[in-house]
Biopython code that builds the backbone (N, CA, C, O; Angstrom):
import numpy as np
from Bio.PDB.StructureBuilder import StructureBuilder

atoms = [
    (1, "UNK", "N", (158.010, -55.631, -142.359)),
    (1, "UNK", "CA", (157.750, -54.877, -141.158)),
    (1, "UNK", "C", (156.324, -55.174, -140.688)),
    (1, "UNK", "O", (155.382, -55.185, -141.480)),
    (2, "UNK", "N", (156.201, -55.395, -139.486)),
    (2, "UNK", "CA", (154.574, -55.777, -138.769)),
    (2, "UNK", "C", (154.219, -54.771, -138.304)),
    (2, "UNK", "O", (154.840, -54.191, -137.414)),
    (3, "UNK", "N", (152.983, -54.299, -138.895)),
    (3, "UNK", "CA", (151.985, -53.295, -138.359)),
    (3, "UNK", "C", (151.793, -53.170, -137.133)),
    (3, "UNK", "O", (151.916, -54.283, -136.620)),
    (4, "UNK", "N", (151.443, -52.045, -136.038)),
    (4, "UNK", "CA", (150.848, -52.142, -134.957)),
    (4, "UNK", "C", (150.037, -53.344, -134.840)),
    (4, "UNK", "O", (150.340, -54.386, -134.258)),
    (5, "UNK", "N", (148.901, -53.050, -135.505)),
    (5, "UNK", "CA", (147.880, -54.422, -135.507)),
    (5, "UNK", "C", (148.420, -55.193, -135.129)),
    (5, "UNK", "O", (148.511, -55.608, -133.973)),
    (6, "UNK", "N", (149.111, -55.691, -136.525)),
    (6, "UNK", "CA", (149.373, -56.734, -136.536)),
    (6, "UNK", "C", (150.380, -57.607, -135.238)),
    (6, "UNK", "O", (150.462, -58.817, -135.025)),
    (7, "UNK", "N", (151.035, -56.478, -134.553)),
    (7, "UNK", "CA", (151.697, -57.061, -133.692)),
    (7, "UNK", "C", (150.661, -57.496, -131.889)),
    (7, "UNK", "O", (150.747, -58.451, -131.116)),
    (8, "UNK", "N", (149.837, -56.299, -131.888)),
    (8, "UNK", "CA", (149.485, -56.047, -131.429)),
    (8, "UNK", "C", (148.038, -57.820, -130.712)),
    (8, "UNK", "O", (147.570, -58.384, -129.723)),
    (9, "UNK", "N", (148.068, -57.798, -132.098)),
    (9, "UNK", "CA", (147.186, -59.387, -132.544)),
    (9, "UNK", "C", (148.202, -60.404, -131.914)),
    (9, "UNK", "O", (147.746, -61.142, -131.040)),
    (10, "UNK", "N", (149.122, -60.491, -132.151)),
    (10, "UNK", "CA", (150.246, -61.324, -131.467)),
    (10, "UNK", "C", (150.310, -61.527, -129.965)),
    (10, "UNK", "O", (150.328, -62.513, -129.228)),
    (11, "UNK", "N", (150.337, -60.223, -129.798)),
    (11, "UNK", "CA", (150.595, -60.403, -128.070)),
    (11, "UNK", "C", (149.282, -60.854, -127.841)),
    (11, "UNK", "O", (149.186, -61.945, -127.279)),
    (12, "UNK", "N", (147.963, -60.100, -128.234)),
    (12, "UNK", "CA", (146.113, -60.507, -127.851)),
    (12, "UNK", "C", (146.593, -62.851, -127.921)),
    (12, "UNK", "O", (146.932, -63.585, -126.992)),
    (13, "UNK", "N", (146.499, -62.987, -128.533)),
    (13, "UNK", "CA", (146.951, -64.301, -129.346)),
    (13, "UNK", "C", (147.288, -64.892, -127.974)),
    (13, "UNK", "O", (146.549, -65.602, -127.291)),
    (14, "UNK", "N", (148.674, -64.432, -127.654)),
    (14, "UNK", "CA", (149.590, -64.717, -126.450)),
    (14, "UNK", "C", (148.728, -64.617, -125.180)),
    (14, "UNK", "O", (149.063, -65.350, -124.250)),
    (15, "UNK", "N", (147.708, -63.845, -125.019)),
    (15, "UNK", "CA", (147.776, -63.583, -123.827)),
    (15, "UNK", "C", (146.113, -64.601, -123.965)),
    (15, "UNK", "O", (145.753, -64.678, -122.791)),
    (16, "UNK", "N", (145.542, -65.002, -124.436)),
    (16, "UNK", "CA", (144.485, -65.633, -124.645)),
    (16, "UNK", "C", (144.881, -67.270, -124.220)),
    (16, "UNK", "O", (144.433, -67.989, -123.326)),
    (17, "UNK", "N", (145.675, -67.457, -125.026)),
    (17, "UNK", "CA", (146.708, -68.815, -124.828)),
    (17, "UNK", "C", (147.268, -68.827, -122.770)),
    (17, "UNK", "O", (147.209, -69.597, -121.812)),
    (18, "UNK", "N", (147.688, -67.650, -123.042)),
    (18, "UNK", "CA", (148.048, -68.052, -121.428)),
    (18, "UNK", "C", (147.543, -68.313, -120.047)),
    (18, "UNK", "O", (147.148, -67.247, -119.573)),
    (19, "UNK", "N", (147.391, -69.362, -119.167)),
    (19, "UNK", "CA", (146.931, -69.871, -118.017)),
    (19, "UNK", "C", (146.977, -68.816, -117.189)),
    (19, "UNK", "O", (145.872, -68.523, -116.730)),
    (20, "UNK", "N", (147.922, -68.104, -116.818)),
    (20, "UNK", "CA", (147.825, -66.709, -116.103)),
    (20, "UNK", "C", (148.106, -65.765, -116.271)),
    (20, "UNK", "O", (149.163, -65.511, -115.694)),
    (21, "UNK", "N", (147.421, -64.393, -117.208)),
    (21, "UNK", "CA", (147.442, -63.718, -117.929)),
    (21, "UNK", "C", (148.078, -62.197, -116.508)),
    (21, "UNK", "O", (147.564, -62.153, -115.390)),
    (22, "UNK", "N", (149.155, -61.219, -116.940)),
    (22, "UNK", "CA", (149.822, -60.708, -115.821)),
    (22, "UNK", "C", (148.822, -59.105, -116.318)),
    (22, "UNK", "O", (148.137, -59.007, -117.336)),
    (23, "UNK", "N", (148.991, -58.211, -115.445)),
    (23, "UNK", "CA", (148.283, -57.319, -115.562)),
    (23, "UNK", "C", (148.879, -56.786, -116.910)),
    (23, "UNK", "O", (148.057, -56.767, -117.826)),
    (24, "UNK", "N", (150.102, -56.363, -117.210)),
    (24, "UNK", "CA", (150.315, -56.192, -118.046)),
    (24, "UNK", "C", (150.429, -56.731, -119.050)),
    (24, "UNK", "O", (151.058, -56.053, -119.863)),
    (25, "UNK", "N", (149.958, -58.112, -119.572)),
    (25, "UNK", "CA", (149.666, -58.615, -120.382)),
    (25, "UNK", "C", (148.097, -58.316, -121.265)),
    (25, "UNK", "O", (147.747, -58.282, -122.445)),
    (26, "UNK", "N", (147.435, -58.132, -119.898)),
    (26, "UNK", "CA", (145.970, -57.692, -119.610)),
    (26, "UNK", "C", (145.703, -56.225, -120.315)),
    (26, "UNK", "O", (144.586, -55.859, -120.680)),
    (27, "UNK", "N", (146.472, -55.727, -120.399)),
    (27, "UNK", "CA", (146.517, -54.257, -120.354)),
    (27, "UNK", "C", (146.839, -54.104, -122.095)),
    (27, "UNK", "O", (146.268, -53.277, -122.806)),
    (28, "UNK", "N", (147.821, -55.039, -122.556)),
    (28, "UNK", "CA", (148.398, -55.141, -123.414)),
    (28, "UNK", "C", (147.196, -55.653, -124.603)),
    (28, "UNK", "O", (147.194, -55.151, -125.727)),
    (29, "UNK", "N", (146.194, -56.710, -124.188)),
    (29, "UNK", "CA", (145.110, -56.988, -124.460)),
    (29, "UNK", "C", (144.158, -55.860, -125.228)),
    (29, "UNK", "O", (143.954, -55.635, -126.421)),
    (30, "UNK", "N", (143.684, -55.272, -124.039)),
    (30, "UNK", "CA", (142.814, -54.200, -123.812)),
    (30, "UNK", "C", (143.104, -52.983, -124.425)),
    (30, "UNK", "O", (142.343, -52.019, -124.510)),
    (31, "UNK", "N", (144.308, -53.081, -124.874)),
    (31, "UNK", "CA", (144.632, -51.778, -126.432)),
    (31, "UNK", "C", (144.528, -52.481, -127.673)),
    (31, "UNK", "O", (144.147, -52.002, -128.741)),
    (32, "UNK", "N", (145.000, -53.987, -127.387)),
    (32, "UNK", "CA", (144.657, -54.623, -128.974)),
    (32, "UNK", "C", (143.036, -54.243, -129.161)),
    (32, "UNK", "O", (142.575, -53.637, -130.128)),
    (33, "UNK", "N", (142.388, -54.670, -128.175)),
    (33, "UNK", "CA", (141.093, -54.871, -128.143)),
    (33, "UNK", "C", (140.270, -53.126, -128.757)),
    (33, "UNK", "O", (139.179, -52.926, -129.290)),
    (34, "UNK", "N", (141.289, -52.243, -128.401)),
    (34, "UNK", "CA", (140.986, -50.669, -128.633)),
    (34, "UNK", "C", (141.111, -50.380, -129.709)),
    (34, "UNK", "O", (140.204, -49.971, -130.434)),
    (35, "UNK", "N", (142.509, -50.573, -130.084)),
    (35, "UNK", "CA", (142.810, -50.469, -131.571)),
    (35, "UNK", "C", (141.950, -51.467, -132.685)),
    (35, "UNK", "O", (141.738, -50.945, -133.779)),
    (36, "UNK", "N", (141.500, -52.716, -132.499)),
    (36, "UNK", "CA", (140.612, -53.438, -133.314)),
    (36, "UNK", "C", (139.545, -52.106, -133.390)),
    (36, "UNK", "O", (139.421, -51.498, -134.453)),
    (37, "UNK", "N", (138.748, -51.686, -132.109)),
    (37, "UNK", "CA", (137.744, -51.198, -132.193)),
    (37, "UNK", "C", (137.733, -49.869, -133.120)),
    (37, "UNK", "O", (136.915, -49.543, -133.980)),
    (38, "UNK", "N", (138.495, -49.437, -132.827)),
    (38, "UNK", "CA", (138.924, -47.897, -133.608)),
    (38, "UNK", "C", (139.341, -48.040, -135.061)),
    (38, "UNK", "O", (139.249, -46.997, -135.709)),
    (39, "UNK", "N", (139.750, -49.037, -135.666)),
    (39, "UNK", "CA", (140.027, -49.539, -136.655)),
    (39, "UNK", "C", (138.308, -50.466, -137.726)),
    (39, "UNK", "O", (138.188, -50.815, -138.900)),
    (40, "UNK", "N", (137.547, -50.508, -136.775)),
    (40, "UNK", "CA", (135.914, -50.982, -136.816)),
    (40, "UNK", "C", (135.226, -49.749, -137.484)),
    (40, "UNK", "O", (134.723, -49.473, -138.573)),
    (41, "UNK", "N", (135.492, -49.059, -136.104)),
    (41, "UNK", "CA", (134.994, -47.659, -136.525)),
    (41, "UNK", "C", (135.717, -46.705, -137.744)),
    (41, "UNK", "O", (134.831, -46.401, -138.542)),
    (42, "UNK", "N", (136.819, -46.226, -138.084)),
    (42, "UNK", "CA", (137.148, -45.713, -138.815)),
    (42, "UNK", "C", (136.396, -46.893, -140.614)),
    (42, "UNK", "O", (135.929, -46.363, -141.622)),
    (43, "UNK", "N", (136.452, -47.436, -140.536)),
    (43, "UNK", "CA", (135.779, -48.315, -141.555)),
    (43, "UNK", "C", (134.353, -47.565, -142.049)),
    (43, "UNK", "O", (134.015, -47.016, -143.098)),
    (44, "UNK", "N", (133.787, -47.784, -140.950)),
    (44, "UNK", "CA", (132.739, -47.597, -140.547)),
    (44, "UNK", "C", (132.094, -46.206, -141.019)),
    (44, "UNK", "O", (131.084, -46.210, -141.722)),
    (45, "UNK", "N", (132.542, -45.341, -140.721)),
    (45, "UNK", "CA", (132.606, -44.145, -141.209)),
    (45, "UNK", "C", (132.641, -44.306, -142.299)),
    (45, "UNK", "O", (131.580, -44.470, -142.901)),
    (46, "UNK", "N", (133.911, -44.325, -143.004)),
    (46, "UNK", "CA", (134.141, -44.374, -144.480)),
    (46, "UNK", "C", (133.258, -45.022, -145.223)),
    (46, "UNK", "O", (133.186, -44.632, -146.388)),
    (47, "UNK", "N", (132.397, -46.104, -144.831)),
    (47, "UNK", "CA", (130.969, -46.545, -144.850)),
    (47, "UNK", "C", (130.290, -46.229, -145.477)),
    (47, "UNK", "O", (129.853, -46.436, -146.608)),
    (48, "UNK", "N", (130.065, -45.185, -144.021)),
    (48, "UNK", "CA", (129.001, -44.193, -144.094)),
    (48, "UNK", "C", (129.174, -42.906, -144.887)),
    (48, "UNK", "O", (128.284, -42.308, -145.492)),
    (49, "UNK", "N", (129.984, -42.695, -144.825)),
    (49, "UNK", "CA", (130.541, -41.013, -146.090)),
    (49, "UNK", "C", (130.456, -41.828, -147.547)),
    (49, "UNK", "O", (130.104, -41.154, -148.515)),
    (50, "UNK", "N", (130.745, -43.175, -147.746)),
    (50, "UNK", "CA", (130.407, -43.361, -149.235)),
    (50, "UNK", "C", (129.212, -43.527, -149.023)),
    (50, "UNK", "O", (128.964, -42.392, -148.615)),
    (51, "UNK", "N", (128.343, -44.007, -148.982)),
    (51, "UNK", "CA", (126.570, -44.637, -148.677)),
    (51, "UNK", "C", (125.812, -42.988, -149.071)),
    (51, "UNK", "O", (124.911, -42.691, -149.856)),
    (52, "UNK", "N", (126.644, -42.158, -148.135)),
    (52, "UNK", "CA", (125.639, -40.373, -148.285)),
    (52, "UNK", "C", (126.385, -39.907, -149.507)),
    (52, "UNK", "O", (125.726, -39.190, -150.260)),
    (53, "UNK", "N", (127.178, -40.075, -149.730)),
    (53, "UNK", "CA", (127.957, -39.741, -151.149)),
    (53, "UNK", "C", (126.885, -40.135, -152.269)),
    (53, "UNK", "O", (126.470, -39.242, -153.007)),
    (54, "UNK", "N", (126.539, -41.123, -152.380)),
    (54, "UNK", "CA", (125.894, -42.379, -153.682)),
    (54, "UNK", "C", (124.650, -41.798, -153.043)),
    (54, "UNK", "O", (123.907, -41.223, -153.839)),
    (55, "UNK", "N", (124.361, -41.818, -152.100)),
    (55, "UNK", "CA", (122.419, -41.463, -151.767)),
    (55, "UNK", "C", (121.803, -39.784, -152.569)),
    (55, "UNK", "O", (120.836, -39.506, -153.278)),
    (56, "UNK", "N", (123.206, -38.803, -151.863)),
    (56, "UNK", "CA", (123.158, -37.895, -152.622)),
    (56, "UNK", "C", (122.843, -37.494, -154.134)),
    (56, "UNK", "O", (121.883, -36.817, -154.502)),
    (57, "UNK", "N", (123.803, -38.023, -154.907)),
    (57, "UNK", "CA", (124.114, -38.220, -156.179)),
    (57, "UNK", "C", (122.786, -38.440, -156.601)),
    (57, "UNK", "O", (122.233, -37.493, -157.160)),
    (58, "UNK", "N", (122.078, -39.627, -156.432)),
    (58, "UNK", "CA", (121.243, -40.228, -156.939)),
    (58, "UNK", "C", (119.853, -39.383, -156.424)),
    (58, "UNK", "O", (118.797, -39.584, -157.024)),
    (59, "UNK", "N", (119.900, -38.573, -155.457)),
    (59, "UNK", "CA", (118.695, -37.301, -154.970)),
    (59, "UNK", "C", (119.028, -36.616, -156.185)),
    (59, "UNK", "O", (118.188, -36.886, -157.043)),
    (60, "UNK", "N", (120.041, -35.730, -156.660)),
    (60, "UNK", "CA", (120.470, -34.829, -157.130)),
    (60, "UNK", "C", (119.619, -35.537, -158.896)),
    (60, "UNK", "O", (118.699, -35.076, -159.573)),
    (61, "UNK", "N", (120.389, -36.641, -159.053)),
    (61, "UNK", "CA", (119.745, -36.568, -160.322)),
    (61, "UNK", "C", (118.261, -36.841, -160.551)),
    (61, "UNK", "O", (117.661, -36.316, -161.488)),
    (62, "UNK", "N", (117.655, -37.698, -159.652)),
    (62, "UNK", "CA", (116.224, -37.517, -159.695)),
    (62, "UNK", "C", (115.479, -36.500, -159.307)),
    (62, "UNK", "O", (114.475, -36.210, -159.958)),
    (63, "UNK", "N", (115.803, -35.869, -158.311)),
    (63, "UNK", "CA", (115.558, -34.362, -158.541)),
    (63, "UNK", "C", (115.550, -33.676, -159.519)),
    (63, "UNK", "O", (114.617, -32.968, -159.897)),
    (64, "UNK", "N", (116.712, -33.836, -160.085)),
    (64, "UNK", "CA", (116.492, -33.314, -161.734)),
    (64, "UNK", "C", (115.565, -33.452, -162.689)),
    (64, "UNK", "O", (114.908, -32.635, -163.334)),
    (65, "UNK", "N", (115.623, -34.714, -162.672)),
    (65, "UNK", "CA", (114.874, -35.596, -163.895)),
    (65, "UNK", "C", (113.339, -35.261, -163.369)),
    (65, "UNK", "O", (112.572, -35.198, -164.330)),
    (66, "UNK", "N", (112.867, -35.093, -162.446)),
    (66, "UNK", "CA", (111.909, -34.776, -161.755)),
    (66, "UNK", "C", (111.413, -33.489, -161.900)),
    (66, "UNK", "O", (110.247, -33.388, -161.520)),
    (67, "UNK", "N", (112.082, -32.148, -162.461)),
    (67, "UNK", "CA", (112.068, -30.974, -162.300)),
    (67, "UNK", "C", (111.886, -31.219, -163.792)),
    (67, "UNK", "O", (110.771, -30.827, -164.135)),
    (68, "UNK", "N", (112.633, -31.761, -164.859)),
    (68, "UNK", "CA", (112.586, -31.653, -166.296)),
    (68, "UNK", "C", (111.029, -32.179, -166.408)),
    (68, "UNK", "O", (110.116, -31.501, -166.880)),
    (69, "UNK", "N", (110.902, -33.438, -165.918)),
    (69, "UNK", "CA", (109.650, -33.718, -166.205)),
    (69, "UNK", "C", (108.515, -32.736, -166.052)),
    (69, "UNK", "O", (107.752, -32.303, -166.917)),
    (70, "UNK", "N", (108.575, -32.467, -164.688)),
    (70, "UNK", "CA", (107.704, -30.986, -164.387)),
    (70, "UNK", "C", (107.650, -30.054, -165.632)),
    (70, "UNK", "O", (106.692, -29.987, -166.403)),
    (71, "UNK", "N", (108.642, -29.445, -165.714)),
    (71, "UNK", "CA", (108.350, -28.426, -166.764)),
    (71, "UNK", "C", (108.085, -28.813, -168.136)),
    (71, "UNK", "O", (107.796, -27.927, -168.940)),
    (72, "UNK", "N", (108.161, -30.307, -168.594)),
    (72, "UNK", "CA", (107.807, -30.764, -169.666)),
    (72, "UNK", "C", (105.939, -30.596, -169.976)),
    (72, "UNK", "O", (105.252, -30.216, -170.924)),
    (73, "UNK", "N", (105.611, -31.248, -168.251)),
    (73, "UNK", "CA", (104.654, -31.249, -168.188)),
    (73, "UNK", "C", (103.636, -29.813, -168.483)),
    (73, "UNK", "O", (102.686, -29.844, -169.265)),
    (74, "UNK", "N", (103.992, -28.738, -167.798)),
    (74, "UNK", "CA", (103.589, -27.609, -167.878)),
    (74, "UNK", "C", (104.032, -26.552, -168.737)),
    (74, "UNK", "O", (103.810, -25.392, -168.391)),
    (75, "UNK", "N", (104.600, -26.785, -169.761)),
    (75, "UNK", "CA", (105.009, -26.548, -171.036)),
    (75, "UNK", "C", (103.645, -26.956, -171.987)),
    (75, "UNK", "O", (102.943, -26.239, -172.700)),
    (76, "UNK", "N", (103.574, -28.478, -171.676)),
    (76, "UNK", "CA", (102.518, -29.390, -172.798)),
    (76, "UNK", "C", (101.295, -28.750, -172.287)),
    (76, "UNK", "O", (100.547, -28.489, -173.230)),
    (77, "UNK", "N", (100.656, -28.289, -170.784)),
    (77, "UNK", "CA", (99.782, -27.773, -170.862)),
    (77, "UNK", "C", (99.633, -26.363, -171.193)),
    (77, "UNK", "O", (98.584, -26.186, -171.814)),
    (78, "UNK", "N", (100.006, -25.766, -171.088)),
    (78, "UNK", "CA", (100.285, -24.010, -172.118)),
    (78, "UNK", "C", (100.056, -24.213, -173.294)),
    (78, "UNK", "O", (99.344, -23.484, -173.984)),
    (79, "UNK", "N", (100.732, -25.415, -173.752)),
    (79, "UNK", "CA", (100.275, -25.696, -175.265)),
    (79, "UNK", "C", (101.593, -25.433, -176.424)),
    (79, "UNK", "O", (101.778, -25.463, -177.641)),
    (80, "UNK", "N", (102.371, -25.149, -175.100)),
    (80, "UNK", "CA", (103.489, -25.109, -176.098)),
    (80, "UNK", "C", (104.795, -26.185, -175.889)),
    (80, "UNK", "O", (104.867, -26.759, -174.802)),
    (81, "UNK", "N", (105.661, -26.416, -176.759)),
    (81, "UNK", "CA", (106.027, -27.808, -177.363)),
    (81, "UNK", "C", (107.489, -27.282, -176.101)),
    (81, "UNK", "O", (107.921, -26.143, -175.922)),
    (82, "UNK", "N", (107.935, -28.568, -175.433)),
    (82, "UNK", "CA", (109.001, -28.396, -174.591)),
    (82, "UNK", "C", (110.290, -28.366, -175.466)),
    (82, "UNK", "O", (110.486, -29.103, -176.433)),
    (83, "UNK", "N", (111.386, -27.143, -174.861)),
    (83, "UNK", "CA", (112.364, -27.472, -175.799)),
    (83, "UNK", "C", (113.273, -27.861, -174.725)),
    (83, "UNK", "O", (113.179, -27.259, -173.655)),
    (84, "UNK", "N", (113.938, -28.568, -174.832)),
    (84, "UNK", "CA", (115.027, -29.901, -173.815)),
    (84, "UNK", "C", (115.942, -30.686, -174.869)),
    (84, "UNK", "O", (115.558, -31.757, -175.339)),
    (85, "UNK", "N", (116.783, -30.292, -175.111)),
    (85, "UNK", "CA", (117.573, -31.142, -176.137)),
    (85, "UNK", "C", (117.680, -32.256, -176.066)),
    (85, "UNK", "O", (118.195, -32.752, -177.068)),
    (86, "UNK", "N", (117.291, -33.261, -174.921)),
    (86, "UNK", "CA", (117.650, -34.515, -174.242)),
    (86, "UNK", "C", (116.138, -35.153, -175.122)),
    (86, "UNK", "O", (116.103, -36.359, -175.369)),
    (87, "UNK", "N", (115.194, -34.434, -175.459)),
    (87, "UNK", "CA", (113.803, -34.507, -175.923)),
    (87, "UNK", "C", (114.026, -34.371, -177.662)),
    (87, "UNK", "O", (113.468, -35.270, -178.291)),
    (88, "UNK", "N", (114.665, -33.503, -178.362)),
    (88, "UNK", "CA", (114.825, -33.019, -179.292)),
    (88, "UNK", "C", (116.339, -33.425, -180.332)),
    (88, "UNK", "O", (117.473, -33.032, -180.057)),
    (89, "UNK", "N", (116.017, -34.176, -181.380)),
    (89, "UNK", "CA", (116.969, -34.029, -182.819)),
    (89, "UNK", "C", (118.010, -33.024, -182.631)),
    (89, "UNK", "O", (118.055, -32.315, -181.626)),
    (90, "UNK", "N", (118.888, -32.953, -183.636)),
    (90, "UNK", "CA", (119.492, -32.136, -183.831)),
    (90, "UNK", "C", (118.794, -31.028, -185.080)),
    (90, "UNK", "O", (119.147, -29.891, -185.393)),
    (91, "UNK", "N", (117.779, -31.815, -185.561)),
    (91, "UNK", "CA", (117.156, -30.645, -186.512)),
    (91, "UNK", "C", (115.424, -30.238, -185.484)),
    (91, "UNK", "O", (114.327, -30.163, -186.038)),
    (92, "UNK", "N", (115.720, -29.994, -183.591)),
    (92, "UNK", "CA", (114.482, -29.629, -183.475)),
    (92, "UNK", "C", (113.077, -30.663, -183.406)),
    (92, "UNK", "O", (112.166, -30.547, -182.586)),
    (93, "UNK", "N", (113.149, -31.441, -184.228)),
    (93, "UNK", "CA", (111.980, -32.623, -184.178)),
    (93, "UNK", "C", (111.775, -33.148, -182.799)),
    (93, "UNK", "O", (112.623, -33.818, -182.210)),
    (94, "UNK", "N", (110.434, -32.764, -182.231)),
    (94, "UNK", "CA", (110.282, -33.263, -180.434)),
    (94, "UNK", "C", (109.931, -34.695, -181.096)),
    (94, "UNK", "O", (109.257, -34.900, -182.106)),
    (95, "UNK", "N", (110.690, -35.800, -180.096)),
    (95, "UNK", "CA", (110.227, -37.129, -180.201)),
    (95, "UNK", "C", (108.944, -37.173, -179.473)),
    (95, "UNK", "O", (107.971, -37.812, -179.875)),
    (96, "UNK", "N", (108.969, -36.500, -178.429)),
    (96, "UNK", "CA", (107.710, -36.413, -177.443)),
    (96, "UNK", "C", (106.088, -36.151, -178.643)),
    (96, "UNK", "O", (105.272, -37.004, -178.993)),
    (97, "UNK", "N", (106.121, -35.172, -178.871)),
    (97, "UNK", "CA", (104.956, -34.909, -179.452)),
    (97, "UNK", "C", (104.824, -35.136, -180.691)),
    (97, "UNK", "O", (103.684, -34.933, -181.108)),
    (98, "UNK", "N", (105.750, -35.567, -181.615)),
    (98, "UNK", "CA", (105.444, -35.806, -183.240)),
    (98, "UNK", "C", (105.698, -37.300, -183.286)),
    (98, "UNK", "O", (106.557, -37.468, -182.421)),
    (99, "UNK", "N", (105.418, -38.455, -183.819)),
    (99, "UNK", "CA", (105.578, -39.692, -183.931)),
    (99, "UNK", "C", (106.381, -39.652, -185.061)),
    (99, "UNK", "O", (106.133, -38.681, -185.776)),
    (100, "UNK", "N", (107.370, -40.474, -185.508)),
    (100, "UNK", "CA", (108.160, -40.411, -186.641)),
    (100, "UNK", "C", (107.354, -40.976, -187.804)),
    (100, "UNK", "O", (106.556, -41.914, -187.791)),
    (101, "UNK", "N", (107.826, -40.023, -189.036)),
    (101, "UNK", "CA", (107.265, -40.632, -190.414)),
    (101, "UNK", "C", (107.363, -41.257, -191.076)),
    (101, "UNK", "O", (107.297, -40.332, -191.885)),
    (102, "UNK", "N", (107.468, -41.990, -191.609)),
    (102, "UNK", "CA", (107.987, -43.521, -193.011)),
    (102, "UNK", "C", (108.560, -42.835, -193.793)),
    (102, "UNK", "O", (107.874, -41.998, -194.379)),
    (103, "UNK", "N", (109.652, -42.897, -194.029)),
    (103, "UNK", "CA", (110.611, -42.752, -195.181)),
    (103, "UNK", "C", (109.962, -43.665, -196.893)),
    (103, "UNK", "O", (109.673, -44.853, -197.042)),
    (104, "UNK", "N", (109.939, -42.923, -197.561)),
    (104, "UNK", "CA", (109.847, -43.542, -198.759)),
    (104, "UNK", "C", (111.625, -43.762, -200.027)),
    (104, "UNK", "O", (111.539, -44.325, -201.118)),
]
sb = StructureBuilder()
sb.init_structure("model")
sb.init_model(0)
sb.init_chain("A")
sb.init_seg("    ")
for serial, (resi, resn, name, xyz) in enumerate(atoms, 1):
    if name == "N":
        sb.init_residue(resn, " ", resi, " ")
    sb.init_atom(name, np.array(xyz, "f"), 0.0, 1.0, " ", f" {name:<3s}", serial, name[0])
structure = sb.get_structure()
């Protein structure tokens, strides 16, 4: 089965080819030519809604990571040790502020 388009491309095709193109051939044109365009645009969009989708996302987590840092920061100046599990062992040990010890 042939798509609008696709048919639509057919007649455009036809009427490009022809020496004397009739109004309604013309006409026939000038919706292919509509539907290409609207078919541009709907793309287009979808584009653009993924592009703010992914731009978002990627605000959201640096924002984050940005806010953790912050309070890491102003934690360390109070003087007291940040607790952030993303920072911290499962037994508690900050990688941030203690350097690891040599095992004997």
């Amino acid at each position: 089965m042939v798509s609008a388009l696709e048919q639509s491309e057919r007649t455009a095709r036809a009427v490009i080819e022809d020496d004397a193109p009739s109004r309604y051939s013309l006409a026939l044109y000038d919706t292919h030519l509509q539907m290409r365009i609207d078919a541009l645009q709907q793309k287009e969009q979808i584009a653009r809604e993924s592009i703010n989708t992914v731009a978002m996302r990627r605000y959201s987590f640096f924002e984050t990571r940005h806010q953790e840092i912050t309070n890491l920061i102003l934690s360390e100046q109070q003087g007291f040790a940040a607790e952030s599990p993303t920072l911290c062992d499962e037994d508690g040990f900050d990688f941030v502020m203690k350097p690891p010890t040599a095992q004997i």
